[in-house]
Backbone bond lengths (Angstrom), bond angles and torsions (degrees), N, CA, C in turn:
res aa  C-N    CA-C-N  psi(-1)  N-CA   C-N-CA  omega(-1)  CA-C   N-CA-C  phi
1 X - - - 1.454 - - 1.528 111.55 -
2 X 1.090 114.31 -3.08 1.871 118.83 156.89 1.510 94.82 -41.17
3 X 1.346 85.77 154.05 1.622 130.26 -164.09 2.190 82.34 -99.27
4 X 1.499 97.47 149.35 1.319 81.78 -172.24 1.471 130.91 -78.11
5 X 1.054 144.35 155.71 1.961 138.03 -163.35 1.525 107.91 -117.67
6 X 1.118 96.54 159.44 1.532 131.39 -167.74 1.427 105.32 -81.99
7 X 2.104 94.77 -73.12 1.320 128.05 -171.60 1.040 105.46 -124.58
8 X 1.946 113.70 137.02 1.494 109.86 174.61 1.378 100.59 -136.16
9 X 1.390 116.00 103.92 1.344 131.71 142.66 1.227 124.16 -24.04
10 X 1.628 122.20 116.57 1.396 123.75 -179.25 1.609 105.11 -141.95
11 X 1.968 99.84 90.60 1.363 106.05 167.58 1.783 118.84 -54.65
12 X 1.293 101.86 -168.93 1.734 103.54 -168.42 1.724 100.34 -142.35
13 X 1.021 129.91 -134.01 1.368 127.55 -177.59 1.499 107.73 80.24
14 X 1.814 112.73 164.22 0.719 118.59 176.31 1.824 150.03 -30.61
15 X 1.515 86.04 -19.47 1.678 109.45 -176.04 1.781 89.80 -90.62
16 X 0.744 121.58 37.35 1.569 110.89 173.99 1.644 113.82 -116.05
17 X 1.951 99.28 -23.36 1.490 108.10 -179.44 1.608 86.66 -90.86
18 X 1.662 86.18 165.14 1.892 99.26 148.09 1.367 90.46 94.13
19 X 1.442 109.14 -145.21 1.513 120.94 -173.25 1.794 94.50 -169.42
20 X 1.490 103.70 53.12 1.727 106.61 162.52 1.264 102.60 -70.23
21 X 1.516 97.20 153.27 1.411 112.35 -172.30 1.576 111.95 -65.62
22 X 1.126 109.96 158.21 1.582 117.91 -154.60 1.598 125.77 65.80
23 X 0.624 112.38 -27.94 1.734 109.17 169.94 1.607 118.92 -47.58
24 X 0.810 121.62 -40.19 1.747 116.93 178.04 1.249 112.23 -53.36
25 X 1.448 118.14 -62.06 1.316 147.89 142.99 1.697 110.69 5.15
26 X 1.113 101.46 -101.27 1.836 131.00 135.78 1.620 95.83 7.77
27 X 1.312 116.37 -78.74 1.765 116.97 -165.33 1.170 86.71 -99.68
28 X 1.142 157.10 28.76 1.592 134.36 133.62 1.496 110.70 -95.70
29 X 1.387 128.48 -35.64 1.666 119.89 153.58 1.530 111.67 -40.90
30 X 1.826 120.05 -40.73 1.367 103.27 -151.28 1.451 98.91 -79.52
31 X 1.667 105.60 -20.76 1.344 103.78 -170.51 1.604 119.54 -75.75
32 X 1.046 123.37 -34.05 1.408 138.19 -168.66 1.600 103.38 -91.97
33 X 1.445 116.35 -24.90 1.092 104.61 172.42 1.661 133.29 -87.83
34 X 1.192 93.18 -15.06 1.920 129.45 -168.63 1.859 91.03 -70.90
35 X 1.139 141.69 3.65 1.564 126.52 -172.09 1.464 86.13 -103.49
36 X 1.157 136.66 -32.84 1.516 151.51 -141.24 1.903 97.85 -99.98
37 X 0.918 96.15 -36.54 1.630 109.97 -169.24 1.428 121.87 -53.12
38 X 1.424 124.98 120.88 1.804 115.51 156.26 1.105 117.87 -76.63
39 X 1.195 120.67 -21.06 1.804 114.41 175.20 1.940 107.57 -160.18
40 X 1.036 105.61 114.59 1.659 78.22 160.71 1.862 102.44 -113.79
41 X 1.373 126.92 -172.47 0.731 139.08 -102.44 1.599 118.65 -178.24
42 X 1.061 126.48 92.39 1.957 120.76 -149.25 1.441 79.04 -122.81
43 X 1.641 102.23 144.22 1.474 99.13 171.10 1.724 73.96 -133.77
44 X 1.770 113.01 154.98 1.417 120.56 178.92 1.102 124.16 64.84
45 X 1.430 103.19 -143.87 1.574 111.81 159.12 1.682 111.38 -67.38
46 X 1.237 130.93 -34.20 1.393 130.27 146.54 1.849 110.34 34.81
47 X 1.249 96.34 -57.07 1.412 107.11 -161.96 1.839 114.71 -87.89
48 X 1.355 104.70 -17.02 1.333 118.72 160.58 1.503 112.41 -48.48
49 X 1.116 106.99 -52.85 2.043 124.65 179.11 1.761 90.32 -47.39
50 X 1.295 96.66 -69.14 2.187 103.02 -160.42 1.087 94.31 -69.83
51 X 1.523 146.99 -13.42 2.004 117.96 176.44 1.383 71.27 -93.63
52 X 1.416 153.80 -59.28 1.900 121.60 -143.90 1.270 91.99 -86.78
53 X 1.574 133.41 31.02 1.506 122.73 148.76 1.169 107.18 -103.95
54 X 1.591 128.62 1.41 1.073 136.09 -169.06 2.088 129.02 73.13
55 X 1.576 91.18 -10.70 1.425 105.17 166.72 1.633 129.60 -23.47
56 X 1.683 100.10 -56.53 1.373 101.62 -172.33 1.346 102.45 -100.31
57 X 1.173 143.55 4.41 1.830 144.93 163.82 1.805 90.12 -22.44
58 X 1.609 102.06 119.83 1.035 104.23 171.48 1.404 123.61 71.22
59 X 1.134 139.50 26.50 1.266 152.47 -162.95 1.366 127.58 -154.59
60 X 1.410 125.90 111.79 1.274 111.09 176.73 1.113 141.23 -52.67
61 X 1.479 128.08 127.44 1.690 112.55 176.25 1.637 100.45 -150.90
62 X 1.342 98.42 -174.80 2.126 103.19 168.94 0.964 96.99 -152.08
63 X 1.737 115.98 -179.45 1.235 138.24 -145.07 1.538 110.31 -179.49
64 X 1.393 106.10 147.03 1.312 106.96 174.58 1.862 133.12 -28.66
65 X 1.573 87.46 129.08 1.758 69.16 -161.91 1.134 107.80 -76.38
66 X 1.254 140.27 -41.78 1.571 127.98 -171.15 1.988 103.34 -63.04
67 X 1.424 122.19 16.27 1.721 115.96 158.06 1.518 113.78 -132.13
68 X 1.776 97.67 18.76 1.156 98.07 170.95 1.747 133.41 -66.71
69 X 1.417 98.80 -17.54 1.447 75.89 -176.49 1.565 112.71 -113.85
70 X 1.417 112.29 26.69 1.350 139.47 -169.04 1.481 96.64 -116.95
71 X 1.468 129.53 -37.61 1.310 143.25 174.64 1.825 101.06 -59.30
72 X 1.578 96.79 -67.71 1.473 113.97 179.11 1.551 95.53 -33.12
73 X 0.946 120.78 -83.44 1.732 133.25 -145.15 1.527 90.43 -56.20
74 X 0.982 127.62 -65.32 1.764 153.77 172.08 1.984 88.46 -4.54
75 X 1.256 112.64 -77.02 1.488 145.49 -162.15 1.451 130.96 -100.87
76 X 1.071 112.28 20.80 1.527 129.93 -154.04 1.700 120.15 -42.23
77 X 2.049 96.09 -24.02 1.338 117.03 -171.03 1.696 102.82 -70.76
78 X 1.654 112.68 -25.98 1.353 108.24 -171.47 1.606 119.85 -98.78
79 X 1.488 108.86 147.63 1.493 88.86 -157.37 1.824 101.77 -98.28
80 X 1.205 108.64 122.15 1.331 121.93 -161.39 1.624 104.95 -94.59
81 X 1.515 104.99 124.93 1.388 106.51 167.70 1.333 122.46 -112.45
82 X 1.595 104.40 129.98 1.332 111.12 -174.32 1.148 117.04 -77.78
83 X 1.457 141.21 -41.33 1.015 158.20 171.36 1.918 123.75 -42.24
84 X 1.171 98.57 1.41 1.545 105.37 -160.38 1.738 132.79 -123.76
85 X 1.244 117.70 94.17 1.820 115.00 -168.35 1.306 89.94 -17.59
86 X 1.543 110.41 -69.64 1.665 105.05 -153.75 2.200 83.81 -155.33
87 X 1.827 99.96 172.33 1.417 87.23 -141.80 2.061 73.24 -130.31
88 X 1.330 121.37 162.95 1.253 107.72 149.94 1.771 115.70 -133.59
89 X 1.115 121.97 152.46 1.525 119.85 -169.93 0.965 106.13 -142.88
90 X 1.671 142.85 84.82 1.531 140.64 -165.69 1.396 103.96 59.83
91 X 1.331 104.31 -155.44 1.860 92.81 162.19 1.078 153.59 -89.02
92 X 1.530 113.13 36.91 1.503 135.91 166.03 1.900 98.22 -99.67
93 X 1.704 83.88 110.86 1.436 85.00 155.70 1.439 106.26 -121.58
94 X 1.420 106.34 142.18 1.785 114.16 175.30 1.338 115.07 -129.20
95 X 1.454 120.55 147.89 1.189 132.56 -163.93 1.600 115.48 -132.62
96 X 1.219 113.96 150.24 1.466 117.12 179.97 0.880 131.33 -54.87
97 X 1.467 116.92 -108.16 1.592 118.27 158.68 1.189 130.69 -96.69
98 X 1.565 138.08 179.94 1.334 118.16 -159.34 1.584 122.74 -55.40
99 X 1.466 94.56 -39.51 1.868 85.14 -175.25 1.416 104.00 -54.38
100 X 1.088 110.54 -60.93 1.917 131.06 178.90 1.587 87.52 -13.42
101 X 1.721 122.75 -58.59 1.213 109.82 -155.17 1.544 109.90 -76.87
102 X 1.766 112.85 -16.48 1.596 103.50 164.68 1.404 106.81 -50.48
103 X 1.188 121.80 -66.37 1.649 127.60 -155.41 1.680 112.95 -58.68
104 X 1.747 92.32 -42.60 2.205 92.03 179.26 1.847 107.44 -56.82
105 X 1.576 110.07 -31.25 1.178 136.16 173.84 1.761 110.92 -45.13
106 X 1.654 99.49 -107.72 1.912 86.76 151.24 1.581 141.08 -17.70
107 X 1.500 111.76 -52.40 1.357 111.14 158.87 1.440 125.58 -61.38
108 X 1.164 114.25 -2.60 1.684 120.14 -177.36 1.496 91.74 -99.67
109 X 1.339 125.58 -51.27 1.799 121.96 -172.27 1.501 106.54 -73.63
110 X 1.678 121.72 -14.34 1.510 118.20 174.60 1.980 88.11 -59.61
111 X 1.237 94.75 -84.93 1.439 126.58 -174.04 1.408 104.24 -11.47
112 X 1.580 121.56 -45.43 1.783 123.20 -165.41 1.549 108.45 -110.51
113 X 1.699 100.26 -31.91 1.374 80.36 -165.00 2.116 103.42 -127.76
114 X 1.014 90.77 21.03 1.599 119.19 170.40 1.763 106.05 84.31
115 X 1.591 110.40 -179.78 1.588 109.88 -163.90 1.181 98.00 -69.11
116 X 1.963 118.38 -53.52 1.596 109.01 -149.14 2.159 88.02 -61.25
117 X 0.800 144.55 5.76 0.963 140.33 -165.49 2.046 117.29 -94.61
118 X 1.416 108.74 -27.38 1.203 148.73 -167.66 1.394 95.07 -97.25
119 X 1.487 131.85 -62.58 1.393 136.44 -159.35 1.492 93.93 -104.58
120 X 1.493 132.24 29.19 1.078 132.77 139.08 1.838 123.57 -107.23
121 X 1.061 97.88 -39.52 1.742 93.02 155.79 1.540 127.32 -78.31
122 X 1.497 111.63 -21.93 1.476 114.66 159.80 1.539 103.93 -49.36
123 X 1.148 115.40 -61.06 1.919 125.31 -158.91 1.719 90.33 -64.39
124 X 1.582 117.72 -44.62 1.682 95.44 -156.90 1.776 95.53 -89.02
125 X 1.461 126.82 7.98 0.960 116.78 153.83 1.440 121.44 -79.19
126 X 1.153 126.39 -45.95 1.508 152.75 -167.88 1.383 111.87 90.31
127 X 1.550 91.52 57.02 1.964 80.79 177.64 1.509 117.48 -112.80
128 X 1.135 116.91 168.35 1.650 99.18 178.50 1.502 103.62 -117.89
129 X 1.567 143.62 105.45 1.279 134.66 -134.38 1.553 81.43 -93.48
130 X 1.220 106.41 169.50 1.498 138.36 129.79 1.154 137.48 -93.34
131 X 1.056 120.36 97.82 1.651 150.19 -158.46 1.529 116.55 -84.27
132 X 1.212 118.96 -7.81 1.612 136.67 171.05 1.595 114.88 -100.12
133 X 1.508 110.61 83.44 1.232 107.34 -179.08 2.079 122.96 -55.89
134 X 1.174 86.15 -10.43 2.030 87.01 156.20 1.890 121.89 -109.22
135 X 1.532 97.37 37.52 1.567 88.94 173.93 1.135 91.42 -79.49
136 X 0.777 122.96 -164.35 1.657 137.82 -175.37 1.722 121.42 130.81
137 X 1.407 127.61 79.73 1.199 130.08 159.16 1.484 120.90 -64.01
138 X 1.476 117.89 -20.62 1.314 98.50 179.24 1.484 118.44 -111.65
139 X 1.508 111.53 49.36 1.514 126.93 154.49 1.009 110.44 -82.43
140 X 1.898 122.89 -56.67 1.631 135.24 160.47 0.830 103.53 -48.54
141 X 1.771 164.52 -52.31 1.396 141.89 -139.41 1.529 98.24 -99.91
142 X 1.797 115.15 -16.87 1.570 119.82 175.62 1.283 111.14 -69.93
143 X 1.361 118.03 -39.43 1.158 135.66 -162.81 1.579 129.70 80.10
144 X 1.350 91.32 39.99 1.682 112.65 -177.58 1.618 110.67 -80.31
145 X 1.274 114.58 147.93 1.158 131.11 -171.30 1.171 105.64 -80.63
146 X 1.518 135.52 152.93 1.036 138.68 176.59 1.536 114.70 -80.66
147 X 1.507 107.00 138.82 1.483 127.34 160.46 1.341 130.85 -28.17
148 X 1.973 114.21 124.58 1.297 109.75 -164.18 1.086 98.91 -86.08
């Protein structure tokens, strides 16, 4: 009964494994709501929710690396990059781990609402972004295989 959306935010965390209550729920909003959408938006595991809504079938994205290869198996249809802070594919952008999801975040307000715009909520946050959507050290420290 939401009013209809723009942008849909999809945190990650522990409620993303398993089958805690509300989660079905959860990926039947993301699914029914995702045709309507200009961008949504995975922060974490986040993105576990949008491939078992079927969102990213066929679409590049990533995800936390330490559920990456539990993510992988999870979604097999979506093509998962290991290599990547955070990834964008039309208007699914997805991001790694939480910081990852500050920066895919910022990179979403560069993208709509311009940079000085981005490196002004960076500053009144105090963050120092990463601006290379393939940094990513903790693919190597996971021990993830490199990108096809």
């Amino acid at each position: 009964s939401a009013p209809p959306l723009d942008v849909l935010l999809i945190p990650g965390g522990y409620g993303t494994r398993g089958s805690p209550p509300g989660l079905e729920d959860a990926i039947a909003f993301i699914r029914a709501r995702f045709p309507e959408l200009k961008y949504m938006i995975t922060v974490c595991t986040g993105s576990r929710l949008a491939a078992r809504a079927g969102v990213l079938e066929g679409k590049q994205a990533t995800t936390n690396k330490r559920a990456w290869l539990d993510t992988r198996e999870m979604a097999p249809g979506v093509k998962w990059v290991a290599h990547a802070r955070w990834v964008v594919d039309g208007k699914c952008w997805t991001s790694a781990g939480v910081s990852a999801g500050i920066d895919v975040v910022l990179a979403w307000v560069e993208e709509v609402y311009g940079r000085e715009k981005a490196e002004e909520v960076a500053g009144v946050m105090e963050y120092e972004r990463h601006e290379d959507s393939r940094w990513d050290p903790f693919a190597v420290a996971n021990g993830l295989p490199e990108d096809e």
